[in-house]
C-alpha positions in Angstrom: 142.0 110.3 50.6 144.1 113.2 50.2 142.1 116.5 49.3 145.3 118.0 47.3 147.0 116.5 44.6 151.0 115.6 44.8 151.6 118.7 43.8 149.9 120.7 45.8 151.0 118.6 49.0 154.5 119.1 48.5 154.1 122.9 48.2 151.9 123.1 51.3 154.7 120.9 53.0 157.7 122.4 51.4 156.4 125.8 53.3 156.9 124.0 57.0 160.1 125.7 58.3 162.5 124.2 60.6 164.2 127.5 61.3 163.2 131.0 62.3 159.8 129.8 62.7 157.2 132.2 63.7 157.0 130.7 67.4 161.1 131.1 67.4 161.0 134.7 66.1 158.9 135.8 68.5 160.2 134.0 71.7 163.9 135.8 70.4 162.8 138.9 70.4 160.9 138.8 73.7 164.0 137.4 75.2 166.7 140.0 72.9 164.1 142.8 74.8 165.0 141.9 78.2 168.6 142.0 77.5 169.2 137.9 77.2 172.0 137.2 74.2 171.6 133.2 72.7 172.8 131.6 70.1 170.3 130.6 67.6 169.7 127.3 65.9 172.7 126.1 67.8 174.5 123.2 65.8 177.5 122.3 68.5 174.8 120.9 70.4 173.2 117.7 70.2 169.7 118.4 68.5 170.7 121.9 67.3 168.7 124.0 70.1 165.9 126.7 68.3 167.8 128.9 71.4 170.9 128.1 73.3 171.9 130.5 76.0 175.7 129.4 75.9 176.5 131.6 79.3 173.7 129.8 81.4 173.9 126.7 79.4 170.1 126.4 78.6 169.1 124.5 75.7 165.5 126.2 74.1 163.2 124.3 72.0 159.7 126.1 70.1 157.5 122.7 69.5 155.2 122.8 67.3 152.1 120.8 68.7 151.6 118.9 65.7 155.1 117.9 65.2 156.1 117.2 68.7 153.0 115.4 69.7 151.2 117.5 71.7 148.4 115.8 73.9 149.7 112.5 72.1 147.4 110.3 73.9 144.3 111.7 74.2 143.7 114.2 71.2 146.4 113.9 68.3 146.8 110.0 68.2 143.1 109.3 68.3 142.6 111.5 65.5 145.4 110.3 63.0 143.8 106.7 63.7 140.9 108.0 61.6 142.7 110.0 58.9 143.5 108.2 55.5 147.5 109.1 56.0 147.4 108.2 60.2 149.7 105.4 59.8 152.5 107.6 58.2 152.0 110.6 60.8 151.7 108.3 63.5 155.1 106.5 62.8 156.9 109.9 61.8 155.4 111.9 65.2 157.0 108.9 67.7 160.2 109.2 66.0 160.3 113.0 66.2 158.9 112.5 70.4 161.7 109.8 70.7 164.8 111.9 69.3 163.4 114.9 71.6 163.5 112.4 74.0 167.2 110.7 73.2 168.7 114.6 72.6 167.4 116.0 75.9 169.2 113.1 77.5 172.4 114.0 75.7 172.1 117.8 76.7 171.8 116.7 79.9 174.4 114.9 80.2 176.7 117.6 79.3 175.0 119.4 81.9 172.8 121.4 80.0 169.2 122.5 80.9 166.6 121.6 78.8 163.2 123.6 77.7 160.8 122.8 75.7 157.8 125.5 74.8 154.8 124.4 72.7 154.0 127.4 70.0 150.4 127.8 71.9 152.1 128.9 74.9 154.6 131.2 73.1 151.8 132.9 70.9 149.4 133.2 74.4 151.3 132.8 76.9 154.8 134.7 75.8 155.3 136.8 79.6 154.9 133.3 81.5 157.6 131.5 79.5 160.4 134.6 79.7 159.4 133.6 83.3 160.2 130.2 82.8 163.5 131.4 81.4 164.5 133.5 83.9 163.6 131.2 86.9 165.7 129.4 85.3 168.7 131.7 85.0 167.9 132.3 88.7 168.5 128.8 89.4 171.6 128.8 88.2 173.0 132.0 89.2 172.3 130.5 92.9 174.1 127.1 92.6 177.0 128.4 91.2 176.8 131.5 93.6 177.3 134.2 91.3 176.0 137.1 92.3 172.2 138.6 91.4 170.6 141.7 92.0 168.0 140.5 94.2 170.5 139.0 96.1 171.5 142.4 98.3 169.5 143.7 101.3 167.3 147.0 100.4 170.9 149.5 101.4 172.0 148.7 98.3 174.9 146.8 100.9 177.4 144.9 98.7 177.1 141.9 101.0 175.1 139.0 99.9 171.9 138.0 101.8 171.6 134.1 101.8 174.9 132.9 100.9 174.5 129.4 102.0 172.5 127.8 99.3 
């Protein structure tokens, strides 16, 4: 049984946000800091990424563990099973993993690179996901052989070092 009435549920839940969510906010403004520019809450896109870096072509998602289904199998699941509402948040939490699921396929397909972050990690762990990011960038700077700076030798020599990728 519920602990809050109708009422009081639908206030609690009214106050989830699907945009500019703190986890969002704060992974923007690490990113806007190191110079990065994205689009936010992207709606061309299949899924409408929480951060889409149009010039890289890397689709962002903030998850929210609850949400998304973090630790599905071993944690979250298991506990829903004993909760009086664990049916309903059991069906709702596959369907939100299966569209992440079907809309990383279609950004894929349009040759898109996909990320997802749990908030956890963005709250602790905000450095080592920029670094996730800019591998990333790194990546793709390489295989289409634009230039990067840590691509020239210590002379400061125009030439590239490692052409041949």
């Amino acid at each position: 049984m519920d602990v809050l009435t109708k009422e009081q549920r639908h206030k609690a839940m009214s106050n989830i946000r699907s945009k500019d969510t703190s986890i969002e906010v704060k992974l923007r403004k690490a990113l806007w800091r190191k110079g990065y520019r994205y689009r936010k809450n992207y709606s061309k896109l299949p899924g409408s990424p929480d951060i889409a870096m149009t010039k890289y072509k890397i689709a962002i998602f903030c998850d929210s563990e609850f949400f998304h289904g973090k630790d599905w199998e071993l944690v979250l699941k298991p506990r829903l099973l004993r909760s009086p509402k664990g049916e309903y948040w059991i069906k709702k939490i596959l369907r939100n993993m299966e569209r992440d699921a079907e809309v990383d396929k279609s950004l894929l397909f349009l040759g898109w690179t996909v990320i997802h972050f749990w908030g956890c990690d963005i709250n602790k762990k905000i450095d080592e996901c920029i670094q996730v990011i800019e591998e990333c960038i790194f990546d793709i700077k390489i295989q289409s052989h634009e230039p990067a700076d840590s691509f020239y030798d210590n002379e400061g020599d125009e030439t590239m070092i490692n052409q041949e990728v």
